[in-house]
Structures are given as C-alpha cells and as structure tokens.
C-alpha positions in Angstrom: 25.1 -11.8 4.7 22.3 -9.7 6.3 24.9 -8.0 8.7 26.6 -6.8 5.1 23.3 -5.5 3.6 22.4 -3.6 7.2 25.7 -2.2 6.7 25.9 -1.3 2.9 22.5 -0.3 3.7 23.3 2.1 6.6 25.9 3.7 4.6 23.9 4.6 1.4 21.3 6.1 3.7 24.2 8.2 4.6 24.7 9.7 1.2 20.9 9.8 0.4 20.5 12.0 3.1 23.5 13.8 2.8 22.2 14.3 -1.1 19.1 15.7 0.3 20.5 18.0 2.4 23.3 19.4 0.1 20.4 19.6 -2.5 18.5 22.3 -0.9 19.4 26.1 -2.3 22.3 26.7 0.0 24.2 23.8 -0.1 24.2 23.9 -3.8 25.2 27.5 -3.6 27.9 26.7 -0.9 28.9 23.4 -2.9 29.6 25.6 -6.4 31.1 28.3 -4.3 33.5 25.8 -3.4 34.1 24.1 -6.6 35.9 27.5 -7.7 37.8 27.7 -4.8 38.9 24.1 -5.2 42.4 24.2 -6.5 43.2 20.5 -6.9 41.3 16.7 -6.0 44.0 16.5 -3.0 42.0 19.6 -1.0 38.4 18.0 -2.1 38.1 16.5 1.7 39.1 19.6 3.1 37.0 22.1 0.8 33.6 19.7 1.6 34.7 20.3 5.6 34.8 24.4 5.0 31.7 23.5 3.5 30.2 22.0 5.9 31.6 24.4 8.6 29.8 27.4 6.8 26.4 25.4 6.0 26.4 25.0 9.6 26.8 28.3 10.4 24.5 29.7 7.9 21.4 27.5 9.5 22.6 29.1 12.7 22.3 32.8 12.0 19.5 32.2 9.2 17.0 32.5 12.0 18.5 35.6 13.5 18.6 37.3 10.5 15.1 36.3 9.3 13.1 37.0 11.9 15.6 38.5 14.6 15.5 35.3 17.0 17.9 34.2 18.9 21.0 32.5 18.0 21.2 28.6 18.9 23.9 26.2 19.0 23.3 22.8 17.8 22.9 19.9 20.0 26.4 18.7 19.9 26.0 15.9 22.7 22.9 14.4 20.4 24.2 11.6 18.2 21.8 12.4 15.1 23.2 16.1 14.6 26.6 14.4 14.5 24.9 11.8 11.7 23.2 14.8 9.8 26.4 16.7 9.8 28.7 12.8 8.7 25.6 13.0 5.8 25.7 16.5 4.6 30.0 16.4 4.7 29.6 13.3 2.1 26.7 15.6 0.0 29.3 18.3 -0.2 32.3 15.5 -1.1 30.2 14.6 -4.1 28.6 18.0 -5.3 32.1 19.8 -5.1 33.7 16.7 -6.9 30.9 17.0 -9.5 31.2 20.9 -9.9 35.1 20.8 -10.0 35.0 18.4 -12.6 32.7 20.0 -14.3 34.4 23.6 -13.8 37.8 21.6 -15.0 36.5 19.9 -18.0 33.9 22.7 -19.0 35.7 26.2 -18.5 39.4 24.9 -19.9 41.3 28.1 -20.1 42.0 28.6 -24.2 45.4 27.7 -25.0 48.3 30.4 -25.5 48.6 31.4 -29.5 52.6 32.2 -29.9 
C-alpha cells in the first residue's frame, strides 16, 4: 500500500509543479496562445508539446534579450531538467484543455439566420 501512495504521490507532485510553472506570466500567455490555435481535443498532446518547446526556448533567449548575456542550453544530461520539462508539459496539458474548453463553450460562433 505505501509503494501506491509513493507513487500516486510522486505523480501529483508532477502536476503541482508543472501547475506552478505553467502558472507564471508566460506559460499562461503561451498556454491561451495555444488554446486558439487548438483546433480539436485529438491535437491537445501535441499543442502542450509546441508549448512546451517554445516555453523552453523563451527561458533561453530571455536572458539574452534582458540583459545581453549569453545564450545557454539546458542541461539535457541532468535528470531534473527532464522532470521540470515532464512537469511543465502536464501544466500546459491542463491549462490549454481548460482555455479550449473555455474558448469552445464561451466564444460559440452565433448561429446562421436564413
């Protein structure tokens, strides 16, 4: 039973900290950015991948273009950018899915008058 709870455990940590990083300014703006570019559920995975792909970049070049230093790659042999970057993905899966359905429920195009 305690190997269960270490494991449901380890798994909502995932999506608390992937909430916590998709919560900051620019994920949000990436995350509604992507919600109306979202065409149907079936691309959601996808969408919160081009998400992530352009979060990543952005924290890349944000230093550059702040204060002119130099571009860095992340530490792709380091297991914990690899667990930040499983944790911000599942932020994005649930913020895009939240704004889409929002966006879909919300903003309803008005119906054709014949």
């Amino acid at each position: 039973m305690d190997t269960i709870l270490n494991a449901l455990n380890a798994v909502l940590d995932i999506f608390r900290l992937g909430f916590n990083q998709v919560n900051a300014v620019l994920g949000l703006i990436i995350a509604l950015i992507a919600s109306f570019q979202l065409s149907a559920w079936k691309k959601l995975w996808e969408m919160a991948l081009a998400a992530l792909a352009f979060h990543i970049v952005a924290l890349m070049l944000a230093p550059a273009i702040d204060h002119g230093a130099a571009i860095r790659l992340p530490a792709l042999t380091e297991p914990v950018t690899w667990r930040n970057w499983l944790a911000i993905y599942v932020g994005y899966v649930v913020l895009i899915a939240l704004f889409y359905f929002l966006r879909t429920r919300l903003l309803k195009p008005a119906a054709a008058h014949h």
